[in-house]
N, C-alpha and C positions, 0 to 999 in steps of 0.2 A: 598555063602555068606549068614548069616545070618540078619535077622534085627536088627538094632541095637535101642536100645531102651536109649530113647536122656530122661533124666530127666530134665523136669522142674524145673527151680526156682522156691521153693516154695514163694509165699506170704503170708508175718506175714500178722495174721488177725488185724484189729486195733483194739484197747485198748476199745473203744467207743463202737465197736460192740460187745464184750467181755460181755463190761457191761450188753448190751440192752439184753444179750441173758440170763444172770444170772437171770436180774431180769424177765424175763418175764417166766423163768422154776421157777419160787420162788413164782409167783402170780399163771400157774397153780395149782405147787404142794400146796400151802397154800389151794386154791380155792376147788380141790377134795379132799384133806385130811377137811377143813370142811365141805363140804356136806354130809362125809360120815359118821362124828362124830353128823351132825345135824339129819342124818337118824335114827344113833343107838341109840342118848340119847332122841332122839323128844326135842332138847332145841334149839330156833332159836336165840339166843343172837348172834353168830357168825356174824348173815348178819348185825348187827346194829354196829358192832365195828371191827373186825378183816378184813373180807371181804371188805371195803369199804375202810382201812388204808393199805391197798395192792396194791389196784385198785391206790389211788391217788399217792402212790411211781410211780409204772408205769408209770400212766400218766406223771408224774415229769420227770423220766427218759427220756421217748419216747419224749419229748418234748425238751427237751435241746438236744436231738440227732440231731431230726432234723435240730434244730433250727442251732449247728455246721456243719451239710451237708449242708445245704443251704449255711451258709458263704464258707464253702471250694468253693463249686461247684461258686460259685458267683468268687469266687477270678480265679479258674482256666479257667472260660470263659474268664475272662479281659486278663490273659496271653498270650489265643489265639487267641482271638479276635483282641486285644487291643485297644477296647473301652473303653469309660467311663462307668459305667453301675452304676446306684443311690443303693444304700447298705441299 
């Protein structure tokens, strides 16, 4: 007898982590495609306007992530728990 090889159900990734992942390959690649255009032209306008409206998308993003996991994980301890717990 061979082993038999059981596949897992795979789990959908969520939607939310989708997002957080786009955008933070979109703030690297923005981030190294301008330092290398700030290296070859010598012009630093970049870090006063593009780099900085990157960053706070990000931030925006990472932040309402969170802010979603924390209610999830809040609502699924009350289920186990079933306490009351302040939101």
């Amino acid at each position: 007898m061979g082993l038999k090889w059981i596949s897992k159900p795979k789990r959908k990734k969520e939607y939310s982590k989708i997002i957080v992942a786009i955008v933070l390959s979109f703030c690297i690649v923005v981030t190294i495609f301008s330092m290398a255009l700030m290296w070859r032209t010598g012009d630093t306008s970049a870090l006063a306007y593009l780099i900085p409206a990157v960053f706070a998308e990000t931030g925006i993003v990472i932040s309402f992530y969170l802010d979603k996991s924390k209610k999830e994980n809040i609502n699924k301890n009350k289920k186990i728990e079933g306490n009351d717990l302040d939101v």
